[in-house]
N, C-alpha and C positions, 0 to 999 in steps of 0.2 A: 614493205617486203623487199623493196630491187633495193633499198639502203641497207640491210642486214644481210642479204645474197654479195655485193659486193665489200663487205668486210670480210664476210667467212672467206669470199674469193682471194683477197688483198691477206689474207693471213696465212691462208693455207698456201699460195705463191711464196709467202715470204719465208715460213719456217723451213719449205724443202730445197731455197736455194740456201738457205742461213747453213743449213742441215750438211747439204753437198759442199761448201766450203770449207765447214767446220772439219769434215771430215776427212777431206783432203788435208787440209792441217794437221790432222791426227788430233782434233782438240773433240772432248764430250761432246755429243749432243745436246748435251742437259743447258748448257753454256752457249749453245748456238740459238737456242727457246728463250732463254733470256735476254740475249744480244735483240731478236726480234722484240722480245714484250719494250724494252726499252725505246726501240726504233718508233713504236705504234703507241706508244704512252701518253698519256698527259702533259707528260715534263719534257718532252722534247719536240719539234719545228716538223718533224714530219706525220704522217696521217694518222691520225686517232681514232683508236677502236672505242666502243663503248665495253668500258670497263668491268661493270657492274655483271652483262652478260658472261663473259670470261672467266672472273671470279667464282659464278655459278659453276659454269662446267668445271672451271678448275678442282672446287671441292672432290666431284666424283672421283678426280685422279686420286687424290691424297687416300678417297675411300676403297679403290681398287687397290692403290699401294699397297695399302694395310691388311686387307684382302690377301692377295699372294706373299708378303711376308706371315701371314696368319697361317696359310697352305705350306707353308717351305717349313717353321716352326712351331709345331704343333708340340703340345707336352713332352709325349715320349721324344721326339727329338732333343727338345731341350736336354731335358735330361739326361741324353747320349751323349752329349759334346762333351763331357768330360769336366773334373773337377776344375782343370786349370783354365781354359776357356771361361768357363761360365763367373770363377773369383776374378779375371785378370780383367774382362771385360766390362763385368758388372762396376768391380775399382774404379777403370779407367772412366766410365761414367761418372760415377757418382762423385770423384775424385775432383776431377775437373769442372764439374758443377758448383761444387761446394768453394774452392779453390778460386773459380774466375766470377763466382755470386759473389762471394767477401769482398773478394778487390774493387769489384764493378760498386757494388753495396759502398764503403770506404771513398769511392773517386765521388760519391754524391747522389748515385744513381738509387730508386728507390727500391726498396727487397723484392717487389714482385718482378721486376722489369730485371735488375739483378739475377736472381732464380732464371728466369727467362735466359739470359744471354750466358750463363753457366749453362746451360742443359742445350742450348744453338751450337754454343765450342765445342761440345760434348763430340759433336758429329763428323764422323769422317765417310767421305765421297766412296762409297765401296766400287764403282762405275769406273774412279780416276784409277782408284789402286790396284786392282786387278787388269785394265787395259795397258797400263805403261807395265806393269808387271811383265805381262805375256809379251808385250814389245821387245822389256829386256830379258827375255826369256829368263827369267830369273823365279818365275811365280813357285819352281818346288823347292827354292833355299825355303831351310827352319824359319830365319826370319815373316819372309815372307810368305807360310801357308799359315804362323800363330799371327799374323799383323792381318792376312785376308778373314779367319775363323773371328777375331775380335774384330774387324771392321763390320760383319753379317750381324754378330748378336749385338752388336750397337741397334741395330734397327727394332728390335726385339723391345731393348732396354727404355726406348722411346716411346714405346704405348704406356706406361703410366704417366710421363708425362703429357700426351695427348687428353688424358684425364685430367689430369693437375692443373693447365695451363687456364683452361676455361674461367677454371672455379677462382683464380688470381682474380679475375675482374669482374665478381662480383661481388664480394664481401672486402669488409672495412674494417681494420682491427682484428689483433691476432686472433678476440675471442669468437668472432663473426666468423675470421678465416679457419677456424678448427674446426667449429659447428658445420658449414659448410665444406671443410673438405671431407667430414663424417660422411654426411652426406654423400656424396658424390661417391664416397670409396663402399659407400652400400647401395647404391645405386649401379655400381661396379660389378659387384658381386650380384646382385639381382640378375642383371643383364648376364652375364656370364650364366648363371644357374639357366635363366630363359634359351638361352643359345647352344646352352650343353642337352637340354629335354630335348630340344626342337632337334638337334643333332643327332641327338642318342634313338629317336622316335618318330621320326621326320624326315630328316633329309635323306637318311641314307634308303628306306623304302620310295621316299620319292625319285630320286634319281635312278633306283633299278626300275623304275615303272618309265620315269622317261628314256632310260637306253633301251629300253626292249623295244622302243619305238623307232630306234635306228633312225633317227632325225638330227639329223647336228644341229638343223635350224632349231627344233624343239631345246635341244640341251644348250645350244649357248644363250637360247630365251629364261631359259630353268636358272641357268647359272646367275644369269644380270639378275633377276627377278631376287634371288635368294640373297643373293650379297646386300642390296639396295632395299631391301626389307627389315634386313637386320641394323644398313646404318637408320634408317627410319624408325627402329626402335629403340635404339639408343638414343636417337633425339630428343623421341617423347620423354623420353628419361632422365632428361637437362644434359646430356652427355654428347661428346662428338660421333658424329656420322661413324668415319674414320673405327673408332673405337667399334664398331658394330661391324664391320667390314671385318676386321680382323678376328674379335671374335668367331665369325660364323667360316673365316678362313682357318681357323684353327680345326675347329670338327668336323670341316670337308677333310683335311688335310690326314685327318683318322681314317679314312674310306678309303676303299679301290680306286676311286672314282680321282686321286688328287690331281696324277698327270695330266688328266685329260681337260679336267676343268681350268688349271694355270694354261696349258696351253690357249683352249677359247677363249678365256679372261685377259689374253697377255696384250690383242693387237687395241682392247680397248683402254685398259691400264697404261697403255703407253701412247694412244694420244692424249687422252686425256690429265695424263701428266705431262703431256708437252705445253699443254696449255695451261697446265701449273703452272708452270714455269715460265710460259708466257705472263700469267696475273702477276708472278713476283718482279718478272720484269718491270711490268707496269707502273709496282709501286715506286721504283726505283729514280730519284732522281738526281740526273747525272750533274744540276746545278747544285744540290745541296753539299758537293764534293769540295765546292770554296772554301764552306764552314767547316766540314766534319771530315776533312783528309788526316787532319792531325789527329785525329781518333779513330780513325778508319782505321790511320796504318799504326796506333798503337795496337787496338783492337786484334788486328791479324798476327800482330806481331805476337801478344798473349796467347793469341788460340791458341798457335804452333807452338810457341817455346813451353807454354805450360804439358800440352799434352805429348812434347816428345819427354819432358824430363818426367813425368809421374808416369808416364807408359816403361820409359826404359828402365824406373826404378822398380815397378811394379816385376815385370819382366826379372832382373836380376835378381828378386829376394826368391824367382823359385828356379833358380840356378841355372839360368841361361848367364853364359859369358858376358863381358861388357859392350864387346866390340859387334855380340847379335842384340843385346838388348837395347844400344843406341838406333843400330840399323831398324826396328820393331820400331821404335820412336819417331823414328822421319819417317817411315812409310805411313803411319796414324796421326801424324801430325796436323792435317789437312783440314779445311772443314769440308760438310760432305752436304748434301742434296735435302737430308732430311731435316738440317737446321733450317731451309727456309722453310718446309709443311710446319715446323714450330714457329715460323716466326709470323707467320699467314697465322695460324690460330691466336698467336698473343695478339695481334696488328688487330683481329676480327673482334677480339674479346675484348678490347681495350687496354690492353695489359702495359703495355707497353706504348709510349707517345709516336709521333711521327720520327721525333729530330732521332731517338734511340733506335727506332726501329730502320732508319737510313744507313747510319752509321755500322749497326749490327749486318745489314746487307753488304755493305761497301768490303767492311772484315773478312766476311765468310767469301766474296768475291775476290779478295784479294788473294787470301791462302788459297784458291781453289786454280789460279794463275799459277800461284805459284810452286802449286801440287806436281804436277812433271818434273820439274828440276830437281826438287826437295825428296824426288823418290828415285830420281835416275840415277843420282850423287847419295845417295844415301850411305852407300860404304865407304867413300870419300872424308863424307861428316862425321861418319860413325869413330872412324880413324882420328881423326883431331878430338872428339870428344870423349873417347875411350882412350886417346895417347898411346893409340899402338900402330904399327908400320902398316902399310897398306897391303897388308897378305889377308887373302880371305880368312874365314872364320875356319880351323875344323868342327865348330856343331855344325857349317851349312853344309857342310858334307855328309850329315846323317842325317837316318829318314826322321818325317816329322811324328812324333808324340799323340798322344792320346789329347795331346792339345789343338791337333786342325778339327776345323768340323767335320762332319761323317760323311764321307762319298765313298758310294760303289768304287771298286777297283777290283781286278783281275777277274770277273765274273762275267755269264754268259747272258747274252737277252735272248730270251726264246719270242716272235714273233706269230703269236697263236699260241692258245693252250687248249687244242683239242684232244682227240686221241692219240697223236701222233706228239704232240708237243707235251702234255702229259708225261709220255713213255718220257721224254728227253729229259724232262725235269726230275724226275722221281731215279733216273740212274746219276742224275747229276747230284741230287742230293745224298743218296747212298755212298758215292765217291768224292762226298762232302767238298764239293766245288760250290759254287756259291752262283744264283740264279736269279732271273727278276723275269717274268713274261706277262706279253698286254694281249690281251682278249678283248672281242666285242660281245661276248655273247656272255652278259647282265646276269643270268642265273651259275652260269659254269664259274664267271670270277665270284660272286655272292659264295658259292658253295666250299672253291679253292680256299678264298679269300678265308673264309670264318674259320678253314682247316686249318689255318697257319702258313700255307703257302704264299710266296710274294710273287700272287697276281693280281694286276692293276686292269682296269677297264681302261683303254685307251688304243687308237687307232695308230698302229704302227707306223704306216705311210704318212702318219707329220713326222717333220722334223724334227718338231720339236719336244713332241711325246721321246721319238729315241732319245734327244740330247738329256730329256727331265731324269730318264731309268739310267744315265752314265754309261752312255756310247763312246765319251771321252776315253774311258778310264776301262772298255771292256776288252777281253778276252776273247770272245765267239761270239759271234750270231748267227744265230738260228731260225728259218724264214720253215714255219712245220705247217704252214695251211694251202691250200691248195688255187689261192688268188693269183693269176701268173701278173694281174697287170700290178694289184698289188704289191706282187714282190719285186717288178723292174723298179718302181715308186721306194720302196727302201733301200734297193741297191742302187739308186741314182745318189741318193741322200746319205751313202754309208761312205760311199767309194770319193762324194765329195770332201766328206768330211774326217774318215779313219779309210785311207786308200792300203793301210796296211791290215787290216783288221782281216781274221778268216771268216767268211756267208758261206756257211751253207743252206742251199734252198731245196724242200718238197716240190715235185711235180706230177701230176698224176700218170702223162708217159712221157717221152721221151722225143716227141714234137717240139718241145721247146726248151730244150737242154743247150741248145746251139745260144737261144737270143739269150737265155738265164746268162751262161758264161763269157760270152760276150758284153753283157753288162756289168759283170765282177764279181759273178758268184765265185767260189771257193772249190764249193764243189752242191754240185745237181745232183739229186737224188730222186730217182723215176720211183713212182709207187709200185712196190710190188707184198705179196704177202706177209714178208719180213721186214716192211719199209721203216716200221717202229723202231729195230733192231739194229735195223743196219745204219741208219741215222743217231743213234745211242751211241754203236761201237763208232764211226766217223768221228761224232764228237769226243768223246774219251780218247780217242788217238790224237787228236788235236791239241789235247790237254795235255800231251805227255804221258799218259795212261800209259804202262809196259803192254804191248802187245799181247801178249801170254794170258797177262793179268785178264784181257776186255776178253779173251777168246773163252777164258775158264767164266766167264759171267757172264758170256751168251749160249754156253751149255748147259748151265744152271739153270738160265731161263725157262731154255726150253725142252726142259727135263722136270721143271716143275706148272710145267703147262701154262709158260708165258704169263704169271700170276701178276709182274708187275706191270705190264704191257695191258692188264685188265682190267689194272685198276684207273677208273675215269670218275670225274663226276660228268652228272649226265647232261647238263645242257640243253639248250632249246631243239635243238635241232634233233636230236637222239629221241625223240617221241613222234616220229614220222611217221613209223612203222611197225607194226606189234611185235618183228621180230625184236627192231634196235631196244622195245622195253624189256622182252625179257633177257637183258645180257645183264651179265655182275656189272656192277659199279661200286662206286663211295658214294659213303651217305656222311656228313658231319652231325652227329647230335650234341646239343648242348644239355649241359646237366643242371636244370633249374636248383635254385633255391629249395623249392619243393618237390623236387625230385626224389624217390625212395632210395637212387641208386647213388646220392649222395652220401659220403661216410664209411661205403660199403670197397671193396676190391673189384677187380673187373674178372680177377678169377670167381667169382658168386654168383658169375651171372652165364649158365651153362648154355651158350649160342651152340649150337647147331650151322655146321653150313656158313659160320659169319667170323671175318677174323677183324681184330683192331688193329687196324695196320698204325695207327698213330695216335698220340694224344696232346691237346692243347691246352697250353696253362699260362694264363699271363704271358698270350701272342709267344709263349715258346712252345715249341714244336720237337715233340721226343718221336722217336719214330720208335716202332713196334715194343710197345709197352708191357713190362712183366705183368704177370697174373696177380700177385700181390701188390701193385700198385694200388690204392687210395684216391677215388674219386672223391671231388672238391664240388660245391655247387661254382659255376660258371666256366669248369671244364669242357674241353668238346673234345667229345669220342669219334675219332674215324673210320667207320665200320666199311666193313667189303665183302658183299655177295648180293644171291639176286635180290630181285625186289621182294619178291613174298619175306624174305628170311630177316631183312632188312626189315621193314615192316616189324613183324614179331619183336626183333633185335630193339628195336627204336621202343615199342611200346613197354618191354621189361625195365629199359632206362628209365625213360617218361613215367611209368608209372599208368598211362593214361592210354588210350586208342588216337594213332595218327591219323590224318587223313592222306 
């Protein structure tokens, strides 16, 4: 016991001084975990850890990894990044794999091990290229937001191989290896079907059961438990951990819930890849550089010249210039973090021998040295390789394409979606501004949520919930619930991080309007019986909104008896008291399969008392829908008024008696 206490001691000392220097250097972390595994290894004069331990933990990393790139990339996202993204990236993979397997294949090396060190070069460090980026403050030229967009779906592109790589070492012969990659790719699909039911019928009733417990200790037990479940069914499977972490990250990633869960998932995701990265250290040995320098440094020298010239050619056949598509070239050039989680899997599987598997580390160590220089000079290269003068580009001067990936920009985070953040959002969508608000309260986002509105379950007061909804990239925030300590806790973490950004914050009076503004609010807003109103028109004036314009739409309001201001879903908390039940609300009904009011209009169905303020279709969101509109089975109807009428209302949909 005191032998395994002073290694965890001797490790955990060593990775946060590695850590602290590295970063004063301005070098990754990911490379300062390495520096350590190497220090503590096998192959080198100083203290050695047991390896085998390390190894174990290390796995988890690679399964968390995959985990939050499963949460970040879920279907519909994919899908969104656009045509050019998804061919330029997927190329630059598949391109480069094929491309440095033949050669590797041709120099003697065997096709599985081959394959392998294609699909390692494939990988560029997304960590290197977005930090020196933001250094050279350069991260919004064209170049570099299509080289950051293809550097994230790289990681994506890397789960079939997490599949593939296994199945190398264990069949013999091509017809062994087809049989069995059959295999494996319907084992794939099984697992994916399991993780999508479990998903679909599962997860997301279980996690509204565990937030209504208001336990973070419970949900980030829920969260481990889930992730770590699913790689253990992909085991049983013959398949990677890994592979089941991301699946099950993928249909979190579907739910309310995605923010909140990356956030608790992230502090162990990341040590646990530190001691990734530590086990890669390990294997690494710095004597085998006698033999394998002369292949090391042709190795690195391949990664990067193959993948700057098929990146920038790929790049220019869809009409970026020469002199952006070289620049695209050297910032992807690199290798990236995720060729060693591949090179751990071939090393584990046997895929790959000792002397390849050094050499292939030494490679990816090398370009990843020499990542900084390769991306700071990039316009420099790009100019002698393009033969043109060293004046910037005019495409970097124009905004980026349907080519970066999809982030939030110029949109508001409302902080609370109760009554009051409700009102905020529903005039912000009406003046078609663009919104995202985190709630705790498990049935109100469940009810939003299924209406079509973008509210996530997540605790505003992390940091790192705001930074997941694009606090970067927002326009206003809106603090509408009535937590004062909670609200100093966002405006400590706004004012650190967007010290230009407008807060405005609810308060129930005007006691603590002094310490609000004094912490950086915007502007303080005391509760009063307009407080919905006047927090609406505040923000719309913030926005630019003509003044005139906000004045004619708060007499509208309230000349049609404050109808939007009414409209709430109900929440836990709204059944306190018999009066708070009988006040209107929204109810969301979904229209089954077997539904009668499938097929039919929503003019057919003579409500009483009950309006459709909205309908959902394929997560879009029409607001107040004509009477000849055409119900679909898996529509959701947004009805508004009281309970009894709603009730009625639900049951002529359904078909059926609610409870």
């Amino acid at each position: 016991m005191e032998h395994h206490f002073s290694q965890i001691v001797l490790l955990l000392g060593l990775a946060v001084f590695a850590i602290l220097v590295f970063q004063r250097l301005r070098i990754p972390s990911s490379l300062a975990y390495l520096a350590v595994g190497i220090l503590v290894g096998p192959h080198t004069s100083g203290p050695v850890l047991d390896t085998r331990q390390v190894q174990a933990f290390a796995e988890f990393g690679i399964v968390f990894l995959l985990f939050t790139i499963g949460l970040t990339f879920t279907l519909s996202e994919i899908a969104s990044l656009g045509e050019q993204v998804l061919k330029l990236g997927a190329g630059q993979v598949i391109l480069t794999t094929i491309v440095v397997g033949i050669g590797a294949w041709l120099a003697g090396v065997p096709a599985a091990g081959a394959f392998v060190l294609g699909a390692v070069f494939a990988q560029t460090s997304t960590t290197i290229l977005t930090r020196q980026l933001t250094e050279q403050a350069e991260e919004n030229s064209r170049p570099a937001r299509l080289a950051t967009a293809m550097s994230v779906f790289q990681d994506v592109t890397a789960v079939p191989f997490v599949v593939i790589i296994p199945v190398l070492g264990m069949a013999a012969g091509a017809g062994a290896l087809a049989v069995t990659l059959g295999w494996a790719l319907g084992k794939a699909l099984l697992a994916f079907g399991l993780v999508y039911a479990a998903g679909r019928w599962l997860l997301r009733p279980l996690f509204h059961l565990v937030a209504e417990g208001r336990s973070a200790e419970v949900f980030t037990l829920t969260v481990l438990f889930v992730s770590l479940i699913a790689g253990w069914t992909t085991h049983l499977l013959g398949l990677s951990m890994s592979f089941g972490g991301f699946l099950v990250g993928m249909m979190l990633g579907e739910t309310e819930f995605r923010h909140q869960v990356e956030t608790t998932i992230r502090p162990f995701r990341d040590v646990l890849l530190g001691l990734f990265f530590v086990g890669i250290g390990m294997l690494f040995d710095p004597a085998s550089l006698r033999e394998t320098w002369l292949w090391a440094g042709i190795g690195a020298t391949v990664l990067m010249a193959s993948k700057a010239v098929i990146v920038a050619q790929l790049v220019r056949l869809y009409g970026m210039d020469s002199h952006s598509a070289w620049r695209t070239g050297m910032m992807l050039a690199v290798g990236g973090e995720f060729g060693f989680a591949l090179l751990a899997i071939a090393l584990n599987s046997g895929v790959v021998d000792e002397r390849l598997g050094q050499t292939a580390i030494s490679s990816v160590l090398i370009s990843m040295v020499a990542a900084p220089f390769l991306i700071r000079f990039n316009s420099v290269l790009a100019d002698r390789l393009a033969g043109l003068p060293g004046v910037p580009s005019v495409a970097d001067a124009q905004p980026p394409q349907a080519a970066s990936a999809p982030v939030r920009k110029g949109h508001v985070i409302i902080c609370g979606y109760g009554r009051i953040g409700q009102s905020v959002g529903h005039f912000l969508e009406e003046e078609g501004f663009p919104f995202v608000a985190l709630d705790l309260d498990p049935a109100r986002v469940r009810d939003a949520y299924t209406a079509g509105e973008p509210v996530f379950f997540g605790d505003a007061t992390q940091g790192d919930i705001l930074d997941a909804v694009g606090l970067a990239e927002a326009r206003l925030l809106v603090v509408s619930h009535e937590d004062i300590a909670a609200s100093l806790k966002v405006l400590r973490h706004v004012r650190a991080v967007r010290p230009d950004l407008p807060v405005m914050v609810r308060t129930r009076d005007e006691s603590h309007v002094e310490e609000l503004q004094a912490a950086g609010a915007s502007e303080v807003i005391p509760e009063t019986l307009e407080a919905g109103l006047m927090i609406a028109s505040q923000a719309l004036l913030l926005l630019d909104v003509p003044l005139a314009k906000i004045v004619r739409r708060m007499q509208r309001q309230r000349s049609s008896r404050y109808l939007t201001l009414r409209e709430f879903f109900r929440g836990d908390e709204l059944l306190s008291t018999a009066e708070q039940r009988e006040q209107d609300r929204l109810r969301p009904v979904v229209v089954s399969d077997n539904s009668p009011a499938a097929g039919r209009t929503l003019g057919d169905f003579a409500f009483e008392h009950v309006v459709a303020t909205a309908l959902v279709r394929d997560r879009v969101r029409q607001l107040r829908p004509a009477p000849e509109t055409r119900l679909q089975a898996g529509d959701v109807v947004v009805l508004f008024g009281s309970p009894e009428d709603l009730k009625q209302a639900e049951t002529e949909l359904r078909g059926r008696t609610t409870v």
